[in-house]
N, C-alpha and C positions, 0 to 999 in steps of 0.2 A: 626268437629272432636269429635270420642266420649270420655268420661275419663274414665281412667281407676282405676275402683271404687275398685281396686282387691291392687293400691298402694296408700300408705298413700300420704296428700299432703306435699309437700317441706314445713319445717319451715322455717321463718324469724324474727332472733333476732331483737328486738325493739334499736331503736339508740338512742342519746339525743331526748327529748321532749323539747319546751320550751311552756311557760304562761306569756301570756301580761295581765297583770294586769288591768282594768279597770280604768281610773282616779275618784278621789273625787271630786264632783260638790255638790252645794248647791241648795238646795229652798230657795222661797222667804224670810222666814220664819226665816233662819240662822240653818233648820237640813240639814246635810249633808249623802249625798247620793253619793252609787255606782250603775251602768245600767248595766246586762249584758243583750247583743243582739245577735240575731242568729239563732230564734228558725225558723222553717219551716214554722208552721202553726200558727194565729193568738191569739195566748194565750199568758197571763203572770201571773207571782206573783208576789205578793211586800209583802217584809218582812218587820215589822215596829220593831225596837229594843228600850226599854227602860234600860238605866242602871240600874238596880235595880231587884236581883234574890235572889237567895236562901241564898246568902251570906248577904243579907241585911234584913231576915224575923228577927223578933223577935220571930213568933209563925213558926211548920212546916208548908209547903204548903200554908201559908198565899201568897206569890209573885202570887204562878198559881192558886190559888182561886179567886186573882183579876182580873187576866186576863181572866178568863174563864167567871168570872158573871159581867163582862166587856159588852161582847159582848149576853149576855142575858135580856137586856133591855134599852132602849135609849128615848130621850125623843119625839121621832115619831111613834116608835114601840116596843112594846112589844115582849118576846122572839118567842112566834110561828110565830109571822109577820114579824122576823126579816127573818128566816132557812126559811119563804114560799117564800119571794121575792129574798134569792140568790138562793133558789133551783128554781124558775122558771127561774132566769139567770142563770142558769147551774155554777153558782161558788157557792164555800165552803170557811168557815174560819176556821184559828185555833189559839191557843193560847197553848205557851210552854215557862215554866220556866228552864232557866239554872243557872248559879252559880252565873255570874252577869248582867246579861241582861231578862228580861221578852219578847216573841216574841209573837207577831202578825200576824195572816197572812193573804191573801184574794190572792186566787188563780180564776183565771178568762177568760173569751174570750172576746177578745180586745171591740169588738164590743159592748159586754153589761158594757166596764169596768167604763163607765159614768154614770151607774146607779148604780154600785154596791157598788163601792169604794166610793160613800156619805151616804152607809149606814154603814160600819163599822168605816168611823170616825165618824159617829152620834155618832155610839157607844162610840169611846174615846172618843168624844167631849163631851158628855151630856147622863154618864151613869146613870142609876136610881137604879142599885143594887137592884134587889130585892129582898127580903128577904127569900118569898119561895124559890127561885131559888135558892142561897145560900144553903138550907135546904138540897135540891135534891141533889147538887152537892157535900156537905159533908159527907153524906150520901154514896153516890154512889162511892167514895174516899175512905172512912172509909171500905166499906165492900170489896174493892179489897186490901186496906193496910192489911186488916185483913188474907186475902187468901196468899197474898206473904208473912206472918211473918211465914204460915208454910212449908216455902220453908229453908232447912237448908242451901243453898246458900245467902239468904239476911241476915239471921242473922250470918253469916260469914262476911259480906261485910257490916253490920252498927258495928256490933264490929272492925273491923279494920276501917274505919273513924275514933273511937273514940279512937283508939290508935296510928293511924299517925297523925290526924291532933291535937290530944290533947282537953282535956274534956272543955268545955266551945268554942269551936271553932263552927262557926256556920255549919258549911259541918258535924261536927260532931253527929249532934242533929239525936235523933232517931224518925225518924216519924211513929206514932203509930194512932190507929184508934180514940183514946181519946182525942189525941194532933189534929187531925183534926177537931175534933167534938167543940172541942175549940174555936176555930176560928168564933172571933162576926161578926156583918159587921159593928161596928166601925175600928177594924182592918182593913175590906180591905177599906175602906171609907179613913183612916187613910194613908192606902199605896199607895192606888190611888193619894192623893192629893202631895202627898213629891215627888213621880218618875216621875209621868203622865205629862209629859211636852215637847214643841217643843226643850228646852234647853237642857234634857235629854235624845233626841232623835236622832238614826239613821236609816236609810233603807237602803234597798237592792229589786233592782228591775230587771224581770229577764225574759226572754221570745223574742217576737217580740214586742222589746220596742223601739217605733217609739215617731214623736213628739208629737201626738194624745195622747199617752200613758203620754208621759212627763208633755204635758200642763195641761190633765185631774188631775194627782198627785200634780202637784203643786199648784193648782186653790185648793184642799180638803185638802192633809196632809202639802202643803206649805203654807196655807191657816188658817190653826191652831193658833191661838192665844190665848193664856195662860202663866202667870207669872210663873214661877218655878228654880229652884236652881240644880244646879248638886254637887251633894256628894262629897267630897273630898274623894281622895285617902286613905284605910285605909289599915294597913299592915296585910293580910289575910294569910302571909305565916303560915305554920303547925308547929305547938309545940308539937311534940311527946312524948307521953310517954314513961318511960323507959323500959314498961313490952313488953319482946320479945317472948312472948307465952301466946297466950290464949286459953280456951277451953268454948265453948257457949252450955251449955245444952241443949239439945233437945228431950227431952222423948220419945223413942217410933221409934224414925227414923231410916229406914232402910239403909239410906243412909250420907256420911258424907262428909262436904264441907269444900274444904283446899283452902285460901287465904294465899297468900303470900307478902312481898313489900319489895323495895326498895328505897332507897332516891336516887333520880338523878339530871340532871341541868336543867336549866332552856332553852328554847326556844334558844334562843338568846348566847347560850355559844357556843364554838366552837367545841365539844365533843358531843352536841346530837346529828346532825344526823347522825354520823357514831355508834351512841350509840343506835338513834333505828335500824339499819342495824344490830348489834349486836342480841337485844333483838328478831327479825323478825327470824334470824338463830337456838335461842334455843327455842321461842314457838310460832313465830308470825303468822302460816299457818300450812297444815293440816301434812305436809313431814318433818317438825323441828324436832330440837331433841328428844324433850323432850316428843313428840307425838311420832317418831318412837320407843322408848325406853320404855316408860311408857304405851302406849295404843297399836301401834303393839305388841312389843317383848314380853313384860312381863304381858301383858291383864288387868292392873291393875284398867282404867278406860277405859269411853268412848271416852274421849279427856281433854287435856288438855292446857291450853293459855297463852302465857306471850305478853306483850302487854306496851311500853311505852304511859303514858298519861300525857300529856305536858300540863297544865292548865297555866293560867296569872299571877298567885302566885309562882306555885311550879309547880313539875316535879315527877313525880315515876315510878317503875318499879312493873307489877300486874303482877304475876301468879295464876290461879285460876283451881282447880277441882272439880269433883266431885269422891266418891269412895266408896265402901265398907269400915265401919269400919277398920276392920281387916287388912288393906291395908293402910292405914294412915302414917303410921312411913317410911313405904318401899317407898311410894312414896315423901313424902320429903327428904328420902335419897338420890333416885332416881334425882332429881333436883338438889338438892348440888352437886352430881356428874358430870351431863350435866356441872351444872357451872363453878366446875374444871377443868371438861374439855375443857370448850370453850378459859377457862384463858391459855392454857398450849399446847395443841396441833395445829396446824395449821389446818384449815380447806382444804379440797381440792379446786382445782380447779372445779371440777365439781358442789359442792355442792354451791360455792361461786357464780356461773353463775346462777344457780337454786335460791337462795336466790334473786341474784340482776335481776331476768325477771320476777319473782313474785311482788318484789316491784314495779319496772316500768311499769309494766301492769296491777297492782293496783293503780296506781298514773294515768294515763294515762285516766281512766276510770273520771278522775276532769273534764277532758276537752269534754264528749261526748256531754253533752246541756251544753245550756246555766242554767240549771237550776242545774245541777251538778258545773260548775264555780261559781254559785251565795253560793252556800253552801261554800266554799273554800272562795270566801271572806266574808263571813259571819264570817267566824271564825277567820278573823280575829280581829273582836271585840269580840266573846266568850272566844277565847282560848289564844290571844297572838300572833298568829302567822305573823310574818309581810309580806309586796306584794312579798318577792322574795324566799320566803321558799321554793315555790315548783322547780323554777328554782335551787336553791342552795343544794336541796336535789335531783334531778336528778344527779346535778354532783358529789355529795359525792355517790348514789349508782352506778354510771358508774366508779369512782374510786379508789374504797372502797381494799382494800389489806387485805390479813390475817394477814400482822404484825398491819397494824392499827386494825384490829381487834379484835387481843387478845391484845393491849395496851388499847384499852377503857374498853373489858373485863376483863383486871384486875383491871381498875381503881373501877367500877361500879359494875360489878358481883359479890359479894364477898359474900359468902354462907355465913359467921361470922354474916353477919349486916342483916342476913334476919327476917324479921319481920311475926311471923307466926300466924294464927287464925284460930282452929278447931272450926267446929259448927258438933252435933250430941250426938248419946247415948251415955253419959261417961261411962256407963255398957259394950258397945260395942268397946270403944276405947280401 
């Protein structure tokens, strides 16, 4: 039968989804680990997580300066003989700093993973830090921090850090090319030895993870033996300042970046996820409000984003653009408006269906690998998020209502408490 290319094909709304959770199992060792399995073809990852991120540096970029010159000398091989023996097993590593977890990773084919995985815990196991290396890597640091400071978008976004989370807070700290350059290797020497531990360790392993896979990881990173301490809890929530308008100089720039925030709740309250089903309606996707308003109608930018970010501490609400000088006032009028509006009028039915198949078919996109579910529970050690969030926010966007709607929106949206930060020519503003 042929098809006929001349009609569109039938749509099909997406129904509930659910997500089974992986269970926690342990190494020999006492680190605990999640599997996700499933993959088709013989490959995995293992993500190795240490407590201990941005939130715990005393200097910038100290956490992922450890982690990178971690894995650039070990006491078997030096750094070219480390990249020549995974690049001839066809795996890669990587090393990434978050807020409070420093990550590891070795991505691999099963078949070579008994050879690979004994050399990136060489690496944790018995690093040598080397000093050159250290050198190249601050360096090569410093002179991309130095390229985004003349991006009038990031010093839009390290001035407001240091006006939500409050001056002395660590997320507030502005990393600059000097404050990298800073950075001894008694410091990372220093950091390696407080976090670097099986006691301050979790993983996440993800692929076609078979028992081959399991025993290999437990025999190396269950295999781990080192004394170490896990940090106590400390209270990282934001102390904001009271100044509700900033303006960040920028000599010369043709262009000018507006940061916006909010204070919202935490994970765990019973108001966020109908609260980001809110925030997705005035800027979360390309058809929101505050895109058809401000960048169709009235041409003002190229796009604009509002986006709840749910951290383990705290909770907010970002809206972000970019714009012509000259254009600056109009478009945070523009917002305040969207947001009266969403407080006050009912959405329709149509735009409410459109909101809520965008979300589920962006939620839905967790479950395609197993290497997209591994990221999902990963977060739930970065971000807070507990095993049933994704299940419990399917069913708030399948029954999400316009009066619930605008009752979160007025809790939460309220143009008064918006917290604002221009970056650019104040000759131009």
């Amino acid at each position: 039968m042929m098809i006929d290319r001349s009609q569109p094909p039938a749509l099909r709304q997406f129904g509930e989804v659910k997500l089974t959770f992986p269970p926690r199992q342990v190494f020999t060792n006492g680190i605990q680990y999640w599997a996700v399995t499933g993959a088709a073809t013989d490959i995995n990852r293992l993500s190795i997580y240490m407590r201990g991120g941005s939130l715990h540096e005393h200097k910038p970029m100290l956490a992922a300066l450890t982690a990178l010159l971690l894995l650039e000398g070990s006491r078997e091989r030096n750094a070219q003989q480390i990249a020549e023996r995974l690049d001839h097993y066809g795996a890669w590593k990587t090393a990434q700093c978050h807020d409070t977890h420093t990550e590891v990773g070795l991505s691999s084919l099963n078949s070579n993973y008994d050879s690979t995985l004994p050399i990136v815990m060489d690496c944790i196991e018995n690093p040598t830090f080397p000093a050159s290396q250290l050198e190249v890597l601050k360096r090569r640091y410093a002179a991309t921090c130095a390229m985004q400071r003349e991006r009038v978008k990031v010093l839009a976004e390290d001035e407001m850090r240091r006006l939500y989370y409050g001056d002395g807070h660590p997320l507030a700290r502005t990393v600059t090319p000097e404050g990298i350059m800073n950075v001894t290797l008694d410091d990372v020497k220093g950091f390696y030895r407080r976090y670097y531990s099986p006691a301050n360790c979790s993983a996440v392993l993800s692929g076609n993870v078979g028992h081959d896979i399991l025993r290999v990881t437990d025999r190396c990173l269950g295999g781990w033996r080192r004394d170490g301490i896990v940090d106590k809890d400390v209270d990282w929530r934001p102390k904001p300042s009271s100044q509700m308008l900033s303006v960040v100089h920028k000599p010369g720039a043709v262009q000018a970046a507006v940061v916006m925030t909010l204070p919202a709740v935490l994970r765990s309250h019973p108001d966020y996820l109908a609260l980001r089903f809110a925030v997705t309606l005035l800027g979360g996707y390309f058809g929101s409000r505050l895109n058809r308003n401000i960048r169709e109608q009235k041409g003002l930018t190229y796009g604009i984003q509002s986006y709840l970010a749910g951290m383990v501490h705290d909770a907010h609400i970002a809206i972000s653009t970019e714009c012509a000088p000259q254009y600056v006032k109009q478009v945070i009028a523009e917002v305040r408006h969207e947001m009266r509006r969403l407080c006050q009028e009912p959405a329709s039915a149509a735009e409410m269906e459109t909101v809520r198949q965008h979300m589920i078919s962006d939620m839905v996109k967790t479950l395609d690998t197993p290497f997209t579910l591994a990221s999902y529970v990963s977060s739930t050690l970065l971000y807070g998020v507990y095993a049933e969030y994704f299940n419990d926010q399917m069913a708030t966007v399948l029954s999400m209502t316009t009066e619930r709607l605008i009752e979160v929106a007025q809790k939460y949206l309220r143009p008064d408490d918006l917290r604002i930060v221009v970056a650019g020519d104040e000759q131009l503003l």
